[in-house]
C-alpha positions, 0 to 999 in steps of 0.5 A: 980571293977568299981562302978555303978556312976563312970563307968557311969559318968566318966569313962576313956575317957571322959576328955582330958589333959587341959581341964577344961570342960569333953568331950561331948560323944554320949548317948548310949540311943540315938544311940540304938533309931536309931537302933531301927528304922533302924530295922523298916525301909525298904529299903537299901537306906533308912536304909543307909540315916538314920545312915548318919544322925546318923553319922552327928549327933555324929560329931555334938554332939560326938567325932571321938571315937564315931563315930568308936564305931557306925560303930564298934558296928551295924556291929561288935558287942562289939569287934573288930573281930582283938581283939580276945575279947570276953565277952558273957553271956550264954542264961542260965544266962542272962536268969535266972538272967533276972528272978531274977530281974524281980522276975519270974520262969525262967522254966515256965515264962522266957522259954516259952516267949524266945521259943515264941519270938525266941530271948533271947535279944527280950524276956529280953527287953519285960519282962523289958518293960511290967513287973510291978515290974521290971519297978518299980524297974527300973529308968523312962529312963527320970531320969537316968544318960545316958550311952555313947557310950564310957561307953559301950565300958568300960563296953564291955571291963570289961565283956571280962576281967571278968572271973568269973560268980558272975563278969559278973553278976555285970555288967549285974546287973549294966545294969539292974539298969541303962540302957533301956530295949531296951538299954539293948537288943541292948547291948546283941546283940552286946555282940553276936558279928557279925549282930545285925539282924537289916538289915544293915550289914557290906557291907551297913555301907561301902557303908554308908561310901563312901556316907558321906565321898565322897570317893571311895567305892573300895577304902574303899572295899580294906581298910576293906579288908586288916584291916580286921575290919569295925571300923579300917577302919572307922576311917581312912575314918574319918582321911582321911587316907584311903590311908594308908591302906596296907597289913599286915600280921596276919590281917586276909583278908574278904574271897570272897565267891561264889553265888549259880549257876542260869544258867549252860547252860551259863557259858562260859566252856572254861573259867572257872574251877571246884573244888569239894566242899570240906565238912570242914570249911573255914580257912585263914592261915598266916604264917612268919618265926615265927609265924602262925595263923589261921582265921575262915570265921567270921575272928575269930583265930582258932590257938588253936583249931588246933593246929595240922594244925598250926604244919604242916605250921610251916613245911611248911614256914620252906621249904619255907623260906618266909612267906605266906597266904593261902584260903582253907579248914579245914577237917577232915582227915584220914591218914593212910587210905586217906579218907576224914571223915564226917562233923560231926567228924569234929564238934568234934573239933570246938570249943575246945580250945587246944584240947587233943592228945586224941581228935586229935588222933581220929579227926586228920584234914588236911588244903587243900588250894585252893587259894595262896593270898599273897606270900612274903608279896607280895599281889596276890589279884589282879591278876587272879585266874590263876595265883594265883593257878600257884603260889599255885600249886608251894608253895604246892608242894614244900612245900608238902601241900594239895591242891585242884584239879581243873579240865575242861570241855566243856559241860554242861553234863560233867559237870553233870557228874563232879557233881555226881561224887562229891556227889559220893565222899561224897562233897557237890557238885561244886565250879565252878571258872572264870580263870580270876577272881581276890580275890573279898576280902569279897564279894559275887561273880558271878566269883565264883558260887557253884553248891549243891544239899541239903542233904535232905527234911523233912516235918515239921510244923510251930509252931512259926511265926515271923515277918520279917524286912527292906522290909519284915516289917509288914509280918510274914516271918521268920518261925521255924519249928518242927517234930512230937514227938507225939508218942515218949516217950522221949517227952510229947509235939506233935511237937519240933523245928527243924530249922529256915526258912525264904526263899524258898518261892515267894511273892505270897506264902509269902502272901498266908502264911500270911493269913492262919497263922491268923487262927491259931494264939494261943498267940502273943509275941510282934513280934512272933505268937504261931501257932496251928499245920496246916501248913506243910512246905517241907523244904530242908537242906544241911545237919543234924548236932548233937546239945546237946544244942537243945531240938531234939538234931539236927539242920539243916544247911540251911533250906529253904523252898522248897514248902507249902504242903496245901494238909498235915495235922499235922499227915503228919509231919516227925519225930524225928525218921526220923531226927535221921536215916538221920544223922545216914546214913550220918555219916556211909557214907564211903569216897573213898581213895585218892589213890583209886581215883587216878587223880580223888581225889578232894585233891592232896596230894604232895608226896603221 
């Protein structure tokens, strides 16, 4: 393993081939300081000057390497999503090695401030910030040796190579000697992989790109789509090769995704098209004459964890002859009966690489596709939605793979009764699609709107406020939530989280909120209030999903807030109970059979 001074200050990278001086690279300490102004910043176009600036600053003082590893690290994380690395820390273990250097009970010191902060990264730079020992123990930031960009990415990569615990922890005790404590959250964060919760996302760092290159941000839109990855496509923006990016197969594309419906009474019926929308997980599919793999909506493989669907395309292209890519769905299936099984057994098999032939047995799945984008190696991305699901309905059928059934209507009240008949099919609702829509690769698109009704709506209460960022800075707008547990003997606290919440609510309630919640404040944590119990909140959901990992066992799936209940009290909060029955109703529901369902099935499977 390297040492602590030689990974730091020299580490591969930071000389090149006939040069007597070693390259200047970016401090990583200068960098994380941007980022943490970025997150105290408000407004997109503000964020966006800023980490222009950024960017002129490492092609002053850095090298292009830098300048891709600062795309790569605010929008992707330590890894590029291409890469299949990972290297994460378990919450458990950064915590308690946290404690250890801090010389702190984990149990009644590290917990209580992660459950109050609601962050683990948060919580780990504030106890490096504000705990006497650790700060004697800890370099002054002024006398360390800095780290680079380029250092942190070495490191990045040996966490992601390091199999063992007491390895990892030789590099996060290397982190805890020589880096800030806001060096360090930064890190932990980027470790996590995706957003940093800084309020700049991949779409602003692109629209970042074509301000400070000048060029076309449907160009560079088209370049991230067919790398798949924001930093590849960084660099040949930096190269000035942006006209190199192509297609290339097992470079998983940016889904396009759909925006909730705002009006039914104006879409234009006779130009649209509807599907059910199918309760699975999303999943790209490529596959050639020797090769599939499969791609999460976060681009991540999910080829181990099904293999069973990678079989049936190997199948498939062998019918075929070409090679393909398919949008669609992952869901958990029945065959012997036809019937579309709940979410929750389909949870069973996220996650578990190579999965037993027990699991597979009792949680067999299915790929149901619902868009065609390249055929042949040939791109369909531009033409429309029509002529993309004519070639879909041909491969599919040929290559008897399920897909799903699009339908018409012409009234705003067919299209009601197309909805409950959805809800009735145990779908979470509709996808409604303009014909001539292209694939709006990694985008959120109005050419695509689903329509839902949430699972359900529970009273909870608010017991932690956090305070928001970009343009909700200087508010408490991020809010979790909890049930009442105050008659369960299984607890001995009142109320126990339940979800996280920070939408639902207009401005004016925003502030109502924001004023009441002072008269409640019981201890603050650097950004998070710890509320006395007295704001109930109706908060809605799309569904309840089993969680071991949480102390109620449960957790919502988007919850929002659907109204302030000012009239209810702390004894008005449902409970866990309540929680438990719901998802016990859901689970139990029984699906239809496709065959039942006859040319009303949401899925139409080829041949039966």
């Amino acid at each position: 393993m390297m040492g602590k001074s030689e990974q730091v200050s020299s580490g591969p990278g930071n000389s090149e081939p006939g040069r007597s001086e070693p390259v200047k690279r970016y401090p990583f300490r200068k960098y994380c300081e941007v980022l943490d102004r970025l997150e105290q910043t408000r407004g997109t176009k503000a964020k966006q000057t800023l980490f222009v600036e950024l960017l002129r600053d490492i092609q002053h003082h850095g090298t292009l390497e830098d300048e891709v590893l600062a795309c790569r690290f605010v929008s992707e994380g330590a890894f590029d999503p291409t890469s299949g690395l990972t290297g994460r820390l378990g919450a458990r273990s950064q915590g308690m090695w946290v404690s250890e250097y801090c010389e702190i009970d984990y149990d009644k010191v590290f917990k209580p401030c992660r459950t109050a902060t609601g962050s683990g990264s948060e919580t780990i730079e504030l106890l490096l910030t504000n705990m006497p020992h650790s700060g004697s123990k800890q370099a002054q930031p002024d006398t360390r040796t800095p780290w680079t960009l380029h250092n942190m990415d070495t490191s990045f990569g040996l966490m992601a190579q390091a199999k063992k615990s007491e390895d990892k922890r030789a590099l996060f005790d290397q982190w805890l000697e020589t880096l800030t404590p806001l060096e360090i959250k930064m890190a932990l964060r980027m470790l996590g992989g995706g957003s940093l919760r800084i309020g700049f996302e991949a779409r602003s760092l692109l629209q970042t790109l074509a301000k400070v290159s000048g060029s076309s941000l449907e160009h560079i839109r088209y370049a991230h789509m067919v790398l798949g990855s924001v930093s590849e496509t960084a660099r040949i923006v930096f190269e000035d090769r942006l006209d190199e990016a192509s297609f290339s197969m097992f470079r998983p594309i940016a889904f396009m995704l759909a925006s909730p419906v705002e009006s039914l009474e104006a879409l234009p019926w006779a130009s649209v098209r509807l599907e059910e929308k199918l309760d699975g997980i999303r999943c790209q599919v490529h596959a050639s004459v020797d090769r599939v793999e499969l791609y999460s909506r976060d681009l991540n493989p999910l080829t181990q964890t099904f293999p069973d669907v990678v079989v049936e395309m190997k199948r498939a292209q062998s019918s075929l002859g070409g090679s393909f890519v398919l949008d669609g769905e992952v869901l958990a299936f029945d065959p012997s009966t036809k019937r579309i099984l709940p979410f929750l057994d389909l949870q069973k098999r996220l996650g578990v690489k190579k999965p037993s032939s027990t699991l597979m047995n009792d949680v067999p799945v299915i790929f149901v596709a619902y868009d065609l984008l390249v055929l042949d190696e040939k791109e369909a991305f531009s033409q429309s939605l029509e002529q993309r699901r004519s070639q879909l309905t041909s491969v599919c059928e040929k290559a008897n793979l399920p897909y799903s059934r699009q339908f018409e209507v012409a009234t705003l009240q067919q299209c009601q009764r197309a909805f409950e008949q959805a809800l009735n099919h145990g779908n979470e609702g509709l996808m409604i699609k303009q014909v001539d829509s292209h694939y709006a690769f990694g985008q959120r698109s109005h050419h695509w709107q689903k329509l839902k009704e949430p699972e359900g709506a529970l009273d909870t209460m608010i017991m932690y406020a956090h305070a928001g960022s970009g343009k909700r800075g200087g508010t408490y707008s991020d809010f979790t939530l909890g049930v009442s547990v105050a008659n369960d003997d299984r607890f001995s606290e009142s109320f126990i989280p339940i979800g996280k919440a920070y939408g639902g609510y207009t401005n004016a309630e925003l502030r109502r909120l924001n004023q009441e919640l002072k008269k409640l404040v019981v201890e603050k944590f650097g950004p998070t209030l710890l509320l006395r119990p007295g704001l109930v909140v109706e908060l809605e959901f799309d569904s309840i999903q089993a969680n071991k990992r949480t102390k109620a066992g449960y957790t919502l799936r988007f919850p929002r807030f659907r109204s302030i209940r000012w009239d209810l009290g702390p004894d008005d909060v449902d409970t866990l109970q309540e929680v438990e029955r719901l998802a016990q109703a859901k689970s139990m529901l029984t699906r239809p059979s496709m065959d039942t369902l006859a040319d009303k099935a949401p899925i139409i499977l080829p041949n039966g």
